[in-house]
Every structure is written in C-alpha cells, then in structure tokens.
C-alpha positions as CSV (number, residue, x, y, z in Angstrom):
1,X,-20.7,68.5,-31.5
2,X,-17.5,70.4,-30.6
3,X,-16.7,67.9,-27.8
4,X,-15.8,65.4,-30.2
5,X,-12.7,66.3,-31.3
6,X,-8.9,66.2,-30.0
7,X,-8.1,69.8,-31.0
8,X,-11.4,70.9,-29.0
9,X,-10.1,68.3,-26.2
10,X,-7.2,70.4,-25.5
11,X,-8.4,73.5,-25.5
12,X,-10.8,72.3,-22.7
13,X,-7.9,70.4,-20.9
14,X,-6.2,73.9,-21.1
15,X,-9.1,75.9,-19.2
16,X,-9.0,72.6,-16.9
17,X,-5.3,72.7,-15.6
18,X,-5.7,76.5,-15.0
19,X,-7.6,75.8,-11.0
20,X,-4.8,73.7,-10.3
21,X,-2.1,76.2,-11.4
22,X,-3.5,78.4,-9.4
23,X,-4.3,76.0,-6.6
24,X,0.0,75.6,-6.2
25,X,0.0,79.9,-5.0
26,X,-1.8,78.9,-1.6
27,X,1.0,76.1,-1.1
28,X,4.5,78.0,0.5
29,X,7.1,74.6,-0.5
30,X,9.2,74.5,-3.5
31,X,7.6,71.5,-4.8
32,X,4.4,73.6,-5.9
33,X,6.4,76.0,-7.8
34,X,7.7,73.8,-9.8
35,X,4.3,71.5,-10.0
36,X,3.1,75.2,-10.8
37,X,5.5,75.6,-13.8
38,X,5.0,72.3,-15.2
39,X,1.2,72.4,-15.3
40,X,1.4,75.6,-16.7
41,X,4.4,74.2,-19.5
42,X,1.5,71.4,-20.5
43,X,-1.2,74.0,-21.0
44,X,0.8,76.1,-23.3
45,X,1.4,72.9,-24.8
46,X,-1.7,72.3,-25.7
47,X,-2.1,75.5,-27.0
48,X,0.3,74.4,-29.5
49,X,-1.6,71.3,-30.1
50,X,-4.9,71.8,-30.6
51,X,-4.2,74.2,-33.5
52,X,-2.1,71.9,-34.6
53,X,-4.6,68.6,-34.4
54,X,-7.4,70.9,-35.7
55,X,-5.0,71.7,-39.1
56,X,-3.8,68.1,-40.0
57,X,-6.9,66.7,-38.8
58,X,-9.1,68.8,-40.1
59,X,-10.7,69.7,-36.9
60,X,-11.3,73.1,-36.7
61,X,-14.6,74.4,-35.9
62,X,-15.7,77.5,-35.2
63,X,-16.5,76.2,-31.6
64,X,-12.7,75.8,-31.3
65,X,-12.0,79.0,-32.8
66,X,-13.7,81.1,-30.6
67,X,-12.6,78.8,-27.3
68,X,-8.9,79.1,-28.0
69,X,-8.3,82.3,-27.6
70,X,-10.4,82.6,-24.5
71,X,-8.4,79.8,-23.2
72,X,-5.4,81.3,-23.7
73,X,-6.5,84.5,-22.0
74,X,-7.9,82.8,-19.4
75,X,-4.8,81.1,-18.7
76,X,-2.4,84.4,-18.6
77,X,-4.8,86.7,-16.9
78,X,-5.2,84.4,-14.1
79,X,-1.9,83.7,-13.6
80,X,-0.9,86.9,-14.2
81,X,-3.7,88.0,-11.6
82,X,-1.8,85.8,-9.3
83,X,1.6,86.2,-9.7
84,X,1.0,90.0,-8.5
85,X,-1.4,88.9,-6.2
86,X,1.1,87.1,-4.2
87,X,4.0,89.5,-4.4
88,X,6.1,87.2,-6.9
89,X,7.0,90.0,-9.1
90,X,7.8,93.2,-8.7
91,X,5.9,96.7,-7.9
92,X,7.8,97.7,-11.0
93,X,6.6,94.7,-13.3
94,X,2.9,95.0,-12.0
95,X,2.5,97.9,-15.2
96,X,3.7,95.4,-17.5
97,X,1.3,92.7,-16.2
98,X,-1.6,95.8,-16.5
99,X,-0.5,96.1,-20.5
100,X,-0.5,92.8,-21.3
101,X,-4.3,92.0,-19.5
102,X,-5.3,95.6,-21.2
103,X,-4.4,94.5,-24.2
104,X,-6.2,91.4,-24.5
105,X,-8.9,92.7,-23.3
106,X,-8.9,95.1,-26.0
107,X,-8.4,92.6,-28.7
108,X,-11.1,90.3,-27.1
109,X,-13.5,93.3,-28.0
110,X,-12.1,94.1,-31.4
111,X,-12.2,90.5,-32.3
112,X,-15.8,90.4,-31.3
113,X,-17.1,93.9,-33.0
114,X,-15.9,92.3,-35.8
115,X,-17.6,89.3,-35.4
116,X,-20.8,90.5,-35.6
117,X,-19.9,92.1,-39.1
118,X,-18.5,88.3,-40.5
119,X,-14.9,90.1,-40.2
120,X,-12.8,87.5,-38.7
121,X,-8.6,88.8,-37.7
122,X,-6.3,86.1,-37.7
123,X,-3.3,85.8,-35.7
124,X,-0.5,87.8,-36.5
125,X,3.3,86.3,-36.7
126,X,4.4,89.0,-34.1
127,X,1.0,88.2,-31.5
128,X,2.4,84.2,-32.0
129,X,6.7,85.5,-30.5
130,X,4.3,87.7,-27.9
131,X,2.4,84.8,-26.6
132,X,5.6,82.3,-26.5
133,X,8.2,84.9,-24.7
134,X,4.7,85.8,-22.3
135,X,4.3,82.4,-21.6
136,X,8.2,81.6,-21.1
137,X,8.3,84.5,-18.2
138,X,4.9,83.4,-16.6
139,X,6.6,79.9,-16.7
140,X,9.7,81.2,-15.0
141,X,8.1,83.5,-12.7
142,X,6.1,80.6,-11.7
143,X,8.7,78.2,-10.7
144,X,11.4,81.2,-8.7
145,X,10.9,82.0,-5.5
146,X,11.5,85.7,-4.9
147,X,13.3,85.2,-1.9
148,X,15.1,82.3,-2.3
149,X,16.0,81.8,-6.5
150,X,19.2,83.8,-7.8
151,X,18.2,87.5,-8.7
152,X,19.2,86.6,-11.9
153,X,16.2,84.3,-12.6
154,X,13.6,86.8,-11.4
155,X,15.5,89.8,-13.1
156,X,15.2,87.2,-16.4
157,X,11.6,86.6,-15.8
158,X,10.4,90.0,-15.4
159,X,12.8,91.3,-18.2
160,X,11.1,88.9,-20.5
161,X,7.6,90.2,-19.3
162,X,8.6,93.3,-20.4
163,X,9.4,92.5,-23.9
164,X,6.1,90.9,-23.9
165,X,4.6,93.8,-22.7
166,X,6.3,95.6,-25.5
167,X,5.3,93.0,-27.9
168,X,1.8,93.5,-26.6
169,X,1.4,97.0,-27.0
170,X,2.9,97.0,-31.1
171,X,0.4,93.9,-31.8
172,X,-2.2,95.5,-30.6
173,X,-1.4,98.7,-32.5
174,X,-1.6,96.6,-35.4
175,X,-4.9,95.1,-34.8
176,X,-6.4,98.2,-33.9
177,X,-4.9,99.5,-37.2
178,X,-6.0,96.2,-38.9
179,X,-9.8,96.6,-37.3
180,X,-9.7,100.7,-38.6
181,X,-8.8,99.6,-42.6
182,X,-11.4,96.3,-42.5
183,X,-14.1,98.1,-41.4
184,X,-13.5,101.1,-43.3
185,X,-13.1,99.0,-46.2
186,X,-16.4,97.0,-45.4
187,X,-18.3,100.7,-45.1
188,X,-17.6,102.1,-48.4
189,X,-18.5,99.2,-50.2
C-alpha cells in the first residue's frame, strides 16, 4: 500500500500544504507572506525528504515515483499561477513563469510517452540546481511585497526566476534530446 510509508507521507503532506499556500494570496497583511514563504520552505523540504527517506529506507515505490514529480509540479505551477495572478511579479517576469509551467508540462508528457514503452528518465544534476534556484525565487517572491519590500528583493527574486527559466529551457533540451536517442535506440533493436 503506498500510504504506508514516510517517503510516500511527504509527498502527500507536500500536495497538502499547497491549499494553504495559496490560501495566504487572499490575505493583504505581512504576516501571510511570510506564513506563505514558510509553508512553501517545508514543502520543498519535503521534497528533499521523501527521496531521501525512500533511499536509506528503502521506500521507494513506484507509487512514490510517479507522485513526486507531480507534487512538485503541482506545487510550482500553482504558485506560480498565483504569484502572476496577484500582480506580485512583474509583466516582464510573467514569460519566465510561462517557460518554466511549458516546460514541465512538456516533460510531464515525455516522461509519460516513455512510460508506456518501460523507458523511465531519471533526473538530471542540472533539472536538481533548476528546481532549488526555482524554488528559492518562488520562496522570495512569496514573502516580498511589491510595494513595500526593497526593490532589491523583488529585482533578486525575479532575477533568480529567470535563471530558472534559463535552466528550464537547457534541461529540457536535454530531455527532449535524451527521449529522441532512447527511443531511437529502443526502435532499431
């Protein structure tokens, strides 16, 4: 039963805190923007965890492997979704926000096409420094306040969607490459 283990635990717990996350946007106080930030902190900390619990403990399941990445998208499209939704970025940074969802979408489907053939892509290294510098931004982005935070901070936080935007659009290069060789591979043998 894939309920029955820690590593599955907190991937759950991660689709879990993401109604309150988003709960904070409808609140205009400080208080919820850093509430915001923190509950979104402990949900990409369990994203760190529960691969972690499910490698020492030998926990993982395919249940788990398919539910943490959908988690994880879950969690940045719908704060991403939100962020532009309530003006807290910029016009400008909404295209980065657009490449980022594109792209996980895109790899959702690549990762699934290949399913269905038994072809399973692992993470790559530079997806892992995407996700943390993506998830650093959203956290920031989440606690500023446009108006009232330094420029500085938002200027940071958008900056550092950007390069995860960047990130985003090389990694999936590389798994679209990655999906082109495997299946080609798979075809002629």
């Amino acid at each position: 039963m894939p309920f029955k283990n820690l590593a599955n635990a907190l991937t759950l717990a991660r689709i879990g805190l993401i109604p309150f996350i988003l709960l904070t946007f409808f609140i205009d106080y400080p208080m919820p923007r850093l509430v915001a930030a923190c509950l979104f902190i402990l949900a990409c900390i369990t994203d760190y965890l529960d691969g972690l619990v499910a490698r020492v403990f030998n926990q993982e399941t395919r249940f788990g492997e398919i539910l943490d990445p959908i988690a994880d998208k879950l969690l940045i499209a719908s704060t991403l979704l939100m962020l532009v939704g309530f003006d807290r970025i910029s016009k400008f940074s909404i295209l980065a926000a657009v490449v980022i969802l594109c792209r996980e979408i895109l790899v959702s489907g690549l990762r699934e096409y290949l399913a269905e053939t038994n072809i399973f892509l692992s993470v790559s290294w530079i997806a892992k420094i995407k996700t943390a510098i993506q998830m650093f931004a959203i956290a920031l982005l989440l606690y500023i306040d446009p108006q009232q935070s330094p420029i500085a901070l938002r200027i940071l936080g958008e900056l550092l969607l950007w390069v995860a935007a960047g990130i985003t659009l090389y990694s999936g290069w590389i798994y679209i490459q990655t999906s082109i060789d495997v299946t080609s591979e798979n075809s002629s043998t």
